[in-house]
C-alpha positions in Angstrom: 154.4 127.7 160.8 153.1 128.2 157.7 150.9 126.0 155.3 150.9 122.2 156.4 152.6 119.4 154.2 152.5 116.4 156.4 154.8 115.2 153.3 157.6 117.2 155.0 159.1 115.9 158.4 161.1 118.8 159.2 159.3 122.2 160.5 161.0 125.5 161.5 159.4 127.5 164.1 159.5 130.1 165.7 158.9 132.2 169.6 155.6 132.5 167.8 154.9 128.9 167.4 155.3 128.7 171.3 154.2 126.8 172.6 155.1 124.2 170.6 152.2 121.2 170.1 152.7 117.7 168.1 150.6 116.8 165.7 149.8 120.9 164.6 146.9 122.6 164.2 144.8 121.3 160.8 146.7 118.2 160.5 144.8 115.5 158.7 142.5 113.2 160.5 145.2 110.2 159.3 148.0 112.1 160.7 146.5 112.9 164.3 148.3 110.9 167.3 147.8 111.9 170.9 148.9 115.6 171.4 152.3 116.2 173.0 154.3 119.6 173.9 157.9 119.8 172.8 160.4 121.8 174.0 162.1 123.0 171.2 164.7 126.2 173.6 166.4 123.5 175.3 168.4 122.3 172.0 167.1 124.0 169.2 165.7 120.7 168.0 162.8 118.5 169.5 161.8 115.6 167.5 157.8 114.4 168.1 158.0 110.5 169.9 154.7 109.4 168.1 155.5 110.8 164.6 159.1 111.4 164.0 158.8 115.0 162.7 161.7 117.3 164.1 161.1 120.5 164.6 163.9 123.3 164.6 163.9 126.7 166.6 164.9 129.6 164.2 164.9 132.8 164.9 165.5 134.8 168.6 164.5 132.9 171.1 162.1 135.0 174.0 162.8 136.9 176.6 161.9 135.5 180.0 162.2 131.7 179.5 165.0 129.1 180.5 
């Protein structure tokens, strides 16, 4: 992930984003909720439950995990 816009509710990450927390690092105070993990391999997409924002898996997905 790059820089933050908590404008934009659509994030692409990557194996290096693993694993993957909601609301991410540096988000403004205003935007915190409590934090959740998402699993983002299952699907490709994971969408947060207390903020809406979907995330999307590009990229190769690691070795090693289900």
């Amino acid at each position: 992930m790059s820089a933050i816009d908590e404008t934009v509710r659509e994030v692409s990450v990557t194996a290096q984003d693993l694993p993957l927390a909601c609301p991410r690092p540096g988000a403004p105070l205003w935007a915190r909720h409590p934090r959740v993990f998402l699993d983002v391999l299952k699907t490709g997409t994971a969408v947060c439950p207390y903020c809406g924002t979907t995330y999307r898996f590009t990229g190769e997905k690691p070795k090693g995990h289900h």
